[in-house]
C-alpha angles and dihedrals in degrees: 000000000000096000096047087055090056096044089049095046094052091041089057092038080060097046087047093051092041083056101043092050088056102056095044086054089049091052087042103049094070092063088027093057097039083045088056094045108046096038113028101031088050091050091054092049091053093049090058105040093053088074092057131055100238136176101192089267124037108033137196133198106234099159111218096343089117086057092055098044089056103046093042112025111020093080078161099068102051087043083061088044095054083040085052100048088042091054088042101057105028091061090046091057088060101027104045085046092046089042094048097044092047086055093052092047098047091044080062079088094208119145111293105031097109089066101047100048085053092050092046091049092051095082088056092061092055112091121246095252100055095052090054087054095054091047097057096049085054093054107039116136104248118022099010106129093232093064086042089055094045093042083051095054096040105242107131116012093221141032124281118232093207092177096054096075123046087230104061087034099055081043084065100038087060089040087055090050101047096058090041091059125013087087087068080050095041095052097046090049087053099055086052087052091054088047095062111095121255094211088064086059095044086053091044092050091047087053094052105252118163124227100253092053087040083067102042100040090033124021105038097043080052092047090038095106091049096040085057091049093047093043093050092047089040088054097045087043109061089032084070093051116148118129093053088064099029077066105043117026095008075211083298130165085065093320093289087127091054122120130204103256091048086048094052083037088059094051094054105060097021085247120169098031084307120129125242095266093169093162098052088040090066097046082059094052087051097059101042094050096055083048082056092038089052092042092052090046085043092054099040093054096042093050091041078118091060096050087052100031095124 
């Protein structure tokens, strides 16, 4: 009798397993699906299309020539890639430390607080474009409200055309961005602040440490792991940057504010006079994505300290 109800009970734990796994494979093959077909199957497109020159349409095998073509004639595009790094880290040097700083401040849980962390993560929940939008409105030449509060306090006696030199339009581009993004920063840093435990600051207090070293010895090697997470998607993030400037600068003045996702964008779907180039588009894409690919690698492996600093 023993033995049957063992039999039975592991038969009916199977089933059970064999049930439950359906249904979780049944919740799962929506998002799975969507998730194969537009990521993979585009991916495989563009592997393949990066070996023809191709216009959408009528198609010709031309080997590497794309590839050529990109490392010893495009100047253009690696002038949109070094547009694109210097972007990239010159806003993360301003947005990672302001978001870090905001999330200290408002862990502090005094009144008020609740308030300010939902208005500094507004800006996150607007779309790129938009903000871009809204940026360029502020700081348009004549009748943009940055150049009217300046002109009031007399700052500058004119009006600034902050579009018409690479310089000043890449300046509002990061400063677009910043305020686009540093509340999702902002909001991760803070739930690793409210993971470190109180008690290490309490010891750290008895034995006379002061508040600056209490950061420093305490709080960022306990926040190492999530500083290396934001900093990596904070990193990936801004280097495939395209709508921010689509909506602002479009590349202009002469395409010195173009990046490299707008450039390879343009090639596409023959957007800004260009012709539709798909096969040498995705030659681009290729490229940059391994760059991405060895900046991330490089990164990961260099800031292995942070992720097991405690």
């Amino acid at each position: 009798m023993k033995t049957s109800n063992k039999s039975s009970n592991s038969t009916y734990k199977v089933k059970w397993f064999k049930k439950d796994s359906t249904q979780a494979v049944l919740m799962l093959s929506p998002m799975l699906i969507g998730f194969i077909l537009f990521t993979y199957v585009p991916i495989i497109y563009i592997l393949r299309y990066a070996f023809y020159d191709s216009n959408g349409f009528k198609e010709t095998f031309i080997g590497i020539e794309n590839f050529i073509r990109v490392f010893t004639r495009d100047k253009s595009y690696w002038s949109s890639l070094l547009n694109t790094i210097i972007l990239t880290f010159g806003k993360l040097a301003v947005e990672i430390p302001l978001a870090l700083f905001l999330a200290v401040l408002l862990n502090k849980g005094r009144k008020g607080t609740g308030f300010f962390r939902t208005t500094l993560f507004m800006p996150t929940v607007i779309s790129a474009a938009i903000a871009g939008l809204i940026f360029s409105l502020m700081f348009a030449s004549f009748n943009g409200m940055v150049n009217g509060i300046l002109q009031d306090i007399g700052i500058i006696e004119k009006p600034i055309s902050w579009f018409s030199s690479k310089g000043s339009a890449l300046f509002v581009i990061g400063f677009a961005s910043v305020w686009n993004n540093f509340g999702i920063n902002m909001v991760f840093f803070l739930m690793a602040l409210q993971s470190v435990p109180v008690e290490l600051y309490e010891c750290a207090s008895l034995d006379g440490v002061n508040a600056f070293q209490r950061f420093f010895k305490i709080t960022l090697p306990m926040i190492g792991p999530t500083f290396q997470v934001v900093l990596l998607n904070a990193i990936v993030g801004s280097l495939k940057m395209a709508d921010l400037i689509l909506s602002t600068t479009n590349g202009q003045p002469g395409g010195k504010t173009e990046v490299v996702m707008t450039y390879v964008f343009k090639y596409f779907f023959g957007y800004d006079a260009r012709a539709v180039e798909v096969g040498y588009a995705s030659s681009m894409a290729l490229v940059t994505a391994v760059i991405l690919a060895l900046i991330a690698f490089i990164y990961m492996r260099s800031s292995k300290k942070l992720g097991n600093s405690y």
